[in-house]
N, C-alpha and C positions, 0 to 999 in steps of 0.2 A: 892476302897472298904472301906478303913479308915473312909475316909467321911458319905460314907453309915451307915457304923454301928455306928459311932457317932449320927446321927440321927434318924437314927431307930433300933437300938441296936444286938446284937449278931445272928447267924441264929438260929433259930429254927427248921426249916423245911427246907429241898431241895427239891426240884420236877425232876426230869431229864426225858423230853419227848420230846427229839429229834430223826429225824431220817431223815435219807438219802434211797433212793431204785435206782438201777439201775435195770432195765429188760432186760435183754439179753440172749441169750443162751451160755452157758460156753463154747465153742469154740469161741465163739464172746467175751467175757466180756474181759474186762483189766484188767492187770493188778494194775493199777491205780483208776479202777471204783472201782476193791475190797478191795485195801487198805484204797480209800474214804467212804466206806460203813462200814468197821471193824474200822477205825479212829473215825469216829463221833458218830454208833452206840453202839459198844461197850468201847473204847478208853476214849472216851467223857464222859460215864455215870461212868466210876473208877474215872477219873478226878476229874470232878466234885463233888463225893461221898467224895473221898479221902481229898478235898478244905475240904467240908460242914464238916467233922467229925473233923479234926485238929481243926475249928475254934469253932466249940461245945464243944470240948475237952479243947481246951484253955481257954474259958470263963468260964469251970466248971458248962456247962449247957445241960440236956437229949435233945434229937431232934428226929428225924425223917426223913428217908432218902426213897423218894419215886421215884420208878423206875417204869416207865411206859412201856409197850412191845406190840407190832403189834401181830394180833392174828394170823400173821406164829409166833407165838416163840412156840407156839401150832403144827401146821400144815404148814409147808411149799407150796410153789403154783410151779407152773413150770418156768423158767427163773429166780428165786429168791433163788438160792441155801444160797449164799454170805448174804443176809438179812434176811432170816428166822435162 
């Protein structure tokens, strides 16, 4: 990261649009599908936020922290309890 921002200087902006989906039906899903699903979908976007504001903070510079969301975060679908 050092390198990065020596080159192109401090973050500004973070974007976080990741995500992971299993579909299964909740007798079927794992335990490990739904740790994989709450790890990278929500796990990931504190993570990352959390990086992006320290390093804003540190520099003494405003930013913007954008979080992206599947529109179950709206309406959930059937077999996607764990991702909506």
């Amino acid at each position: 990261y050092e390198e990065v921002a020596a080159t192109l200087g401090e973050v500004d902006v973070s974007v976080q649009n990741a995500g992971v989906i299993t579909i299964a039906k909740l007798e079927d899903l794992t335990e490990k599908e739904w740790d994989n699903v709450l790890a990278v979908n929500t796990k990931g976007v504190f993570l990352c936020c959390q990086e992006a504001a320290r390093r804003m903070l540190r520099a003494g510079k405003a930013g913007r922290l954008i979080n992206t969301a599947s529109g179950q975060a709206r309406q959930g679908f059937v077999y996607t309890p764990h991702y909506a």
